[in-house]
Each structure stands twice: as C-alpha cells, then as structure tokens.
LOPA-443959 format. One record per residue (C-alpha): residue number from 1; residue in three letters; x negated, y negated, z negated. Coordinates in pm, whole numbers, plus 50000, padded with zeros to 5 digits. Each point is the difference from the previous one (the first is absolute). Example, Ala and Ser with C-alpha at 12.3 -4.5 7.8 and 13.67 -1.06 7.14 Angstrom:
! LOPA-443959
<seq 1 type ala u 48770 v 50450 w 49220> $
<seq 2 type ser u 49863 v 49656 w 50066> $
! end
This chain:
! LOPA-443959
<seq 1 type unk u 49434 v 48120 w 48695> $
<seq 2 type unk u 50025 v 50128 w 50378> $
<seq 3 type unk u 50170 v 50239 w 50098> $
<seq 4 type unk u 49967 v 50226 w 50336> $
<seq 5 type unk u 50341 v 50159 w 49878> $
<seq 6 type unk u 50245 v 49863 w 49792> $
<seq 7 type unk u 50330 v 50169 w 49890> $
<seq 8 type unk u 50221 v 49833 w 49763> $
<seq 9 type unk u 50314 v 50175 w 49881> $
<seq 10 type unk u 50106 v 50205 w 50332> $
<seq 11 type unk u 50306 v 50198 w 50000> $
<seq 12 type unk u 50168 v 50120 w 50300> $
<seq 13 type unk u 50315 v 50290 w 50021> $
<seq 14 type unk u 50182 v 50175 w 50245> $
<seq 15 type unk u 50389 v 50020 w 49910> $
<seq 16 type unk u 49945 v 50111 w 49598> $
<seq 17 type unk u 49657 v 50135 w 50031> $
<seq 18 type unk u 49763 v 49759 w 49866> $
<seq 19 type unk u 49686 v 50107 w 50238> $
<seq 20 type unk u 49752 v 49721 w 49863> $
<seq 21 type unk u 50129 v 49865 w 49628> $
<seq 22 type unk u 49796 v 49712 w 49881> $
<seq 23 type unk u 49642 v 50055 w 50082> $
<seq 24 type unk u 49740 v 49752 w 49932> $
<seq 25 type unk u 49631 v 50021 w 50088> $
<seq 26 type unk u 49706 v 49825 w 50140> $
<seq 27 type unk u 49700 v 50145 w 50218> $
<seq 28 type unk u 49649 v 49909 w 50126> $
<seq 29 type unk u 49743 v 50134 w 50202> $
<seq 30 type unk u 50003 v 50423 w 49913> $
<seq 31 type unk u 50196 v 50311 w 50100> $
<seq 32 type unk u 50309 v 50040 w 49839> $
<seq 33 type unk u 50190 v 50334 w 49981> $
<seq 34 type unk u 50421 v 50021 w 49963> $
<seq 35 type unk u 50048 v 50297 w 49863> $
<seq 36 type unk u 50317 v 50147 w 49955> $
<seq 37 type unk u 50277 v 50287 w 50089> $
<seq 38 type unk u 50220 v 49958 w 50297> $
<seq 39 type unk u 50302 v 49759 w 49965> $
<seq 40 type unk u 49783 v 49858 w 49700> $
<seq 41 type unk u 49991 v 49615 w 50221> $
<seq 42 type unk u 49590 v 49993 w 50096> $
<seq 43 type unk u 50171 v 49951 w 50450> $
<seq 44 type unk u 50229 v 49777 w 49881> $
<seq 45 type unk u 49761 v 49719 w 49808> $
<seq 46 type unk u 49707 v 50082 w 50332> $
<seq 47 type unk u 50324 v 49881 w 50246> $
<seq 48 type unk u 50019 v 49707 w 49808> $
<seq 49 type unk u 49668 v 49887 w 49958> $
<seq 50 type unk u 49998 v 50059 w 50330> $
<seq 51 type unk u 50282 v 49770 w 50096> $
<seq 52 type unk u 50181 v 50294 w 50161> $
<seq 53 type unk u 50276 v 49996 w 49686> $
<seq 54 type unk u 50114 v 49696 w 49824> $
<seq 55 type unk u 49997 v 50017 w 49626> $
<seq 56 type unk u 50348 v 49944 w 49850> $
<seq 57 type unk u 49840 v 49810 w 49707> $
<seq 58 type unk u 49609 v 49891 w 49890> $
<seq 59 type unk u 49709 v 49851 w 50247> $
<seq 60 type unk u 49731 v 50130 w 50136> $
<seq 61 type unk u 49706 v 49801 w 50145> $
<seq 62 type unk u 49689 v 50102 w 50148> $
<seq 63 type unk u 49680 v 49780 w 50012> $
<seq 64 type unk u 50254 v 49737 w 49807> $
<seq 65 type unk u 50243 v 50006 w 50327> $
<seq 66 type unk u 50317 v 50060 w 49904> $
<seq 67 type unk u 50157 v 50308 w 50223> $
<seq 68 type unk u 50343 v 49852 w 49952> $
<seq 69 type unk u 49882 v 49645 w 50131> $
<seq 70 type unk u 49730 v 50061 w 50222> $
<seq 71 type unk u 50061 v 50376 w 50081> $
<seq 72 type unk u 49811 v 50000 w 50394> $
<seq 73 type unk u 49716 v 49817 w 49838> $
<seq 74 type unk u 50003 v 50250 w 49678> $
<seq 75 type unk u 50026 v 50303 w 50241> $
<seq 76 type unk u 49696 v 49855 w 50229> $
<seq 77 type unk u 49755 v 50093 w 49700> $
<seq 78 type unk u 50187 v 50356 w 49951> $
<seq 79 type unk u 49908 v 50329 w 50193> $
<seq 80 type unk u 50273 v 50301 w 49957> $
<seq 81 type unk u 50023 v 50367 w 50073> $
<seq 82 type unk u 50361 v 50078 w 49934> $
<seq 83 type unk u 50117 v 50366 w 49903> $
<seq 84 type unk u 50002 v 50178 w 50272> $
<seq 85 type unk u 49818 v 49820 w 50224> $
<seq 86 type unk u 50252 v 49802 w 50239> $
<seq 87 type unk u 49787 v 50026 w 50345> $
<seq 88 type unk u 50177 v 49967 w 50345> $
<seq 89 type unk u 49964 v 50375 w 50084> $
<seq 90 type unk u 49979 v 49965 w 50400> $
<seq 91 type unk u 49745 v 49751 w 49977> $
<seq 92 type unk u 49597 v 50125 w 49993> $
<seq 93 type unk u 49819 v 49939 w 49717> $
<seq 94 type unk u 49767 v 49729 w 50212> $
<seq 95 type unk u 50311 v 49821 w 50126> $
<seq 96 type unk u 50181 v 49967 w 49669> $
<seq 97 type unk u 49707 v 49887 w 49812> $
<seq 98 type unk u 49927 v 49735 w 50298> $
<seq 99 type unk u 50318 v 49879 w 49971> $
<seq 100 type unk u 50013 v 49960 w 49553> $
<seq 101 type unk u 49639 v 49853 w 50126> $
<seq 102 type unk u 50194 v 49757 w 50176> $
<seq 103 type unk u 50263 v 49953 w 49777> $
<seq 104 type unk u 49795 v 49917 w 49702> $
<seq 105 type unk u 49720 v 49838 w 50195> $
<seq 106 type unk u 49745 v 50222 w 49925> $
<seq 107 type unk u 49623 v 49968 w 50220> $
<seq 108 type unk u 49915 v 50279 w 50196> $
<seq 109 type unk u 49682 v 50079 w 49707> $
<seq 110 type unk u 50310 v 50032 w 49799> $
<seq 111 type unk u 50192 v 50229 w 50172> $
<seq 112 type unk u 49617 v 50201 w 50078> $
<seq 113 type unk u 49998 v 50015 w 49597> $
<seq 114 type unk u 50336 v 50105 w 49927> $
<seq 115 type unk u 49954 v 50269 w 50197> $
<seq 116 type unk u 49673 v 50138 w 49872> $
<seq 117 type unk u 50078 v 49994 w 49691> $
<seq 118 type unk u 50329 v 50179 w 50036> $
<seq 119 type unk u 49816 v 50259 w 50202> $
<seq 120 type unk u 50223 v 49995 w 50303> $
<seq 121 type unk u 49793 v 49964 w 50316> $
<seq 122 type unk u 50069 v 50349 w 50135> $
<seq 123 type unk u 50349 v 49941 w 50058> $
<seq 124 type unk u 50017 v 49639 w 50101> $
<seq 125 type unk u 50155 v 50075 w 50325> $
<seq 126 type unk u 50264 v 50285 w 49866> $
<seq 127 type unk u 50349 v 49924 w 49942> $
<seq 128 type unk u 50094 v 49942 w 49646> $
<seq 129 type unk u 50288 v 50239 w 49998> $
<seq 130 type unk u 49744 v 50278 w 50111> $
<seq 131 type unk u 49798 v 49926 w 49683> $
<seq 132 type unk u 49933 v 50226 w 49687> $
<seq 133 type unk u 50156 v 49861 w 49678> $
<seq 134 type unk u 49710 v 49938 w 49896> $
<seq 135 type unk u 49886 v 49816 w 50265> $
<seq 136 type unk u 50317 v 49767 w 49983> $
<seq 137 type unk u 49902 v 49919 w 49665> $
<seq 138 type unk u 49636 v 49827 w 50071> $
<seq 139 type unk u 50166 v 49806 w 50346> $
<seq 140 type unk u 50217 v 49855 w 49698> $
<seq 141 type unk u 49696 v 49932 w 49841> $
<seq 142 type unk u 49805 v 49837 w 50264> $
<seq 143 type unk u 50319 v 49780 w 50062> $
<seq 144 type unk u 50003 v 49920 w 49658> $
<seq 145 type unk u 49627 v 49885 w 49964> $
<seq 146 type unk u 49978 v 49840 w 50357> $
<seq 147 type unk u 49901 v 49626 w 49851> $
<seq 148 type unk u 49862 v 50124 w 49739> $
<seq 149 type unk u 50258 v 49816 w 49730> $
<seq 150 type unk u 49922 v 49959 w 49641> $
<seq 151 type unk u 50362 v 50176 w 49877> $
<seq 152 type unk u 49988 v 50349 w 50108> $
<seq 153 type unk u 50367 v 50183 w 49944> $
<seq 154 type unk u 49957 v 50395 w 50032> $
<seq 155 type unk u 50262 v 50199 w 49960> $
<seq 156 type unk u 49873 v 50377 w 49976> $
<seq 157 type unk u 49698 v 49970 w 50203> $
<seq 158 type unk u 49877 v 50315 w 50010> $
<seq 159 type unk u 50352 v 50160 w 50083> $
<seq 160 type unk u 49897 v 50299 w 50235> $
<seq 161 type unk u 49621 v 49954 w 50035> $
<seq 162 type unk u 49774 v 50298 w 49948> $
<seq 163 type unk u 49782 v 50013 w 49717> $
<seq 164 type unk u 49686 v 49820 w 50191> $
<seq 165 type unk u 50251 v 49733 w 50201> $
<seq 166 type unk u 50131 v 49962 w 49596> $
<seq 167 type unk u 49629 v 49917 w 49865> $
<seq 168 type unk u 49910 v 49791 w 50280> $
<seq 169 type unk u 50303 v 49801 w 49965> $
<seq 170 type unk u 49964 v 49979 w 49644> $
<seq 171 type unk u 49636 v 49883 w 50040> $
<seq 172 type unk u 50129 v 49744 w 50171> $
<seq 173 type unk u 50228 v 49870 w 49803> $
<seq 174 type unk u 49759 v 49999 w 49722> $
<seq 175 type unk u 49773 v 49777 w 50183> $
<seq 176 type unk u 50249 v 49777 w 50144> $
<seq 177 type unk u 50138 v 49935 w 49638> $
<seq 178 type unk u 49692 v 49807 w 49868> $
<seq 179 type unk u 50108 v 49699 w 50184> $
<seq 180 type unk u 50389 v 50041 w 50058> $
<seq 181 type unk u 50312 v 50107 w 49828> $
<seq 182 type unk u 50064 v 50337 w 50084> $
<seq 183 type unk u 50365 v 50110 w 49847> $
<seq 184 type unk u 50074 v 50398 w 50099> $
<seq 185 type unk u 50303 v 50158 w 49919> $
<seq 186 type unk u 49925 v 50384 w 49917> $
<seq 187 type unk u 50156 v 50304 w 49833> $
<seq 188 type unk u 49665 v 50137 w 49999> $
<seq 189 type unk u 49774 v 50007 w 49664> $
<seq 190 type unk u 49681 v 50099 w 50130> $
<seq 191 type unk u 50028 v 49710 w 50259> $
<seq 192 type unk u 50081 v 49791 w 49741> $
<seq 193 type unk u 49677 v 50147 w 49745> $
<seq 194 type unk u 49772 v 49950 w 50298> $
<seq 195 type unk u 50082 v 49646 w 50212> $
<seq 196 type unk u 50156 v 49808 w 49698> $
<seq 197 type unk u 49896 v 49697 w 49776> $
<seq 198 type unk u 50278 v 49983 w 49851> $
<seq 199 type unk u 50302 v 50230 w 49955> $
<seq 200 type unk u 50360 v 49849 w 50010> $
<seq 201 type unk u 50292 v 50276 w 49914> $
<seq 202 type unk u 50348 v 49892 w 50119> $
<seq 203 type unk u 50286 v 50239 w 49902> $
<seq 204 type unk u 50395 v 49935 w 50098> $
<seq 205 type unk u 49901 v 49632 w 50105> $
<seq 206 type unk u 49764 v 49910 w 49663> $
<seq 207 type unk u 49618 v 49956 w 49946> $
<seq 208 type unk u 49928 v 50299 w 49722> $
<seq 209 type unk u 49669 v 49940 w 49975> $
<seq 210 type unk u 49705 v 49764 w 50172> $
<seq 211 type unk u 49639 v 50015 w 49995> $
<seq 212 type unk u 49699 v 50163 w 50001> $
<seq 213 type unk u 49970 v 50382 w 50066> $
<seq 214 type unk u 49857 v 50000 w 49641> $
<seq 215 type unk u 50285 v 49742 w 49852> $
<seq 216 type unk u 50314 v 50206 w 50138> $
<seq 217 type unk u 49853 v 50249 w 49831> $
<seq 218 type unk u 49969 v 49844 w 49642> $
<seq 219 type unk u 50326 v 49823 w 50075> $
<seq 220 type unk u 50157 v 50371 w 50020> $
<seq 221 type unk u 49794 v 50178 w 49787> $
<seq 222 type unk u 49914 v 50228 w 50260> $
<seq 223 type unk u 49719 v 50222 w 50045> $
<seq 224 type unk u 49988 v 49992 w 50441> $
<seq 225 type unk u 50262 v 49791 w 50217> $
<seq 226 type unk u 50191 v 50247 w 50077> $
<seq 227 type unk u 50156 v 50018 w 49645> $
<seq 228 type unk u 50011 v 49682 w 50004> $
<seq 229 type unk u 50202 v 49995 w 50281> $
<seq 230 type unk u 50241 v 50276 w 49942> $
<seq 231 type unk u 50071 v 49812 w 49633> $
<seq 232 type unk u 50101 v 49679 w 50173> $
<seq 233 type unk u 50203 v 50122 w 50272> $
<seq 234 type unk u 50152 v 50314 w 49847> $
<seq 235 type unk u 50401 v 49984 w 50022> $
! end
C-alpha cells in the first residue's frame, strides 16, 4: 500500500537521552495530533520528518521518497511551521513571505492564498519583530502552506492565538486535512478532541497509544482523553 508518510523504526538521542526510541508508523490523507508532555520527543520526530534532524537509526519516506536518499526531493512535498516560528524579525511580513515565495517557487495566487487564509493582510507591510505572538504564529503558517504541499508538519499551531485566531486556524486545518497529511504536534487535548482523526500519544520517545479519538479511549479504558492521557504519560 502507499504511503504519504512512512516511519520505520526511528530512534534518535542526544548524549544518553533517547529523544525518539523506535517509532514506527504510517499516515495518509487526515489530521493527525502528537500529543504528549514536554521533553516526551513529539519536536524531535517533526525535525526529522522534516529533514531538519537526521535519525540515528530507522527510515522515513514520504510519498515512497526516501528522506535519507532523496531528502530535497522528499522535503519539496513537505510544508513546516517549526516551534517557535523561526521568521527573520527585521524583515516585513510582505517581504519575507515574497522571498519563501521565491524560494519555494510559489505563484503569486499562491502567495494571495497563503495569506488569506492565515488572516494576515493588515500587517503585510509591518516588521516581523513588531508583531504580536500571535501574529508570528500564522506568518509561520502562511510560510508553511505557501505551495500548498500534501505533508503539512505543525508544531503547536495555535501557540499564542486568541480564541477566534485559534478556531479559524483550526477550521482550517480541518479542511485542509481531507486531501493532505496534516501531522500537529500539541500538548493541548481539546485541540486534539476537536481537529483530530486520529490520536497518536508519544511519551519519553514511544508511541503509547494510536488511533481514533474513540480507540485511545478503549485502548486505555478511559472515560475522556484526558485520563487517558494522564495514564500514559504519568511518571
């Protein structure tokens, strides 16, 4: 069967912390939630997938191109938003975007969409550094959705958006994910109960649980996710 995602025994650790130990799983079209506590490995795997880290063991391909083999070709059908939002803070938000545009050969329609749907017109022409968090957060996001790939790597997406820049994101995302792999890396459960088709858990560098709002919670014998989550990532 094909695969949009593809992860076959990945481990990766820094000095004797084993960050990412072993993980194996494969992913279609859908929006995919990493949930787990901080430290518990969900950066670590989205750097890798996104050819930013190199695994110290396992494979991972995407579309069945091998990241280790063919990584620029593998990373052409991947969009990221990295924690925190990397942006060239002296920059405007027109000129940086125009110049990922460039780099990623995105059409102007492109860039026109990317920044609708990230809400960001008002402040096109303000520097970045001047920028709310908030607003940081959806320039990452246009960047990230600029040619409109068919991997989407978020990692904490809705990090400093108000409640109604948090829905319409969400919405989004939701949308997007009937045609695209959409993998977000969260710490929040109500994100995860709203956007998600399927639920994966990760806890000190392990996959505790994967599936369906409604399998995690069988799997766990749970009665709402957040049990279920607090028993698999409980010290």
């Amino acid at each position: 069967m094909r695969y949009n995602i593809e992860i076959k025994n990945l481990s990766k650790s820094f000095d004797a912390i084993a960050a990412v130990n072993n993980i194996s799983f494969t992913a279609n079209d859908g929006v995919i939630t990493l949930l787990g506590p901080n430290g518990a490995g969900k950066s670590t795997l989205m750097n890798m997938i996104a050819g930013y880290l190199a695994p110290d063991t396992g494979e991972i391909k995407i579309l069945e191109c091998s990241s280790q083999q063919n990584p620029l070709e593998c990373k052409r059908n991947i969009g990221f938003l990295p924690e925190g939002s990397p942006l060239y803070a002296d920059m405007t938000v027109r000129s940086f975007l125009e110049y990922i545009a460039k780099l990623k050969e995105a059409s102007k329609e492109q860039l026109n969409k990317a920044i609708e749907k990230s809400q960001i017109s008002d402040v096109l022409d303000q520097k970045i550094e001047t920028l709310s968090k908030g607003y940081q957060r959806r320039v990452g996001f246009a960047q990230s959705i600029l040619t409109d790939p068919k991997i989407l790597l978020l990692d904490e997406p809705t990090d400093g958006l108000d409640p109604n820049q948090k829905e319409h994101i969400q919405n989004i995302i939701k949308k997007m994910g009937k045609n695209k792999t959409i993998l977000i890396s969260t710490h929040l459960l109500d994100e995860a109960e709203n956007i998600a088709d399927r639920i994966i858990i990760i806890n000190k560098g392990e996959i505790k649980a994967d599936g369906t709002l409604t399998q995690v919670l069988r799997q766990t014998k749970s009665i709402n996710l957040a049990e279920a989550f607090k028993k698999l990532t409980a010290k």
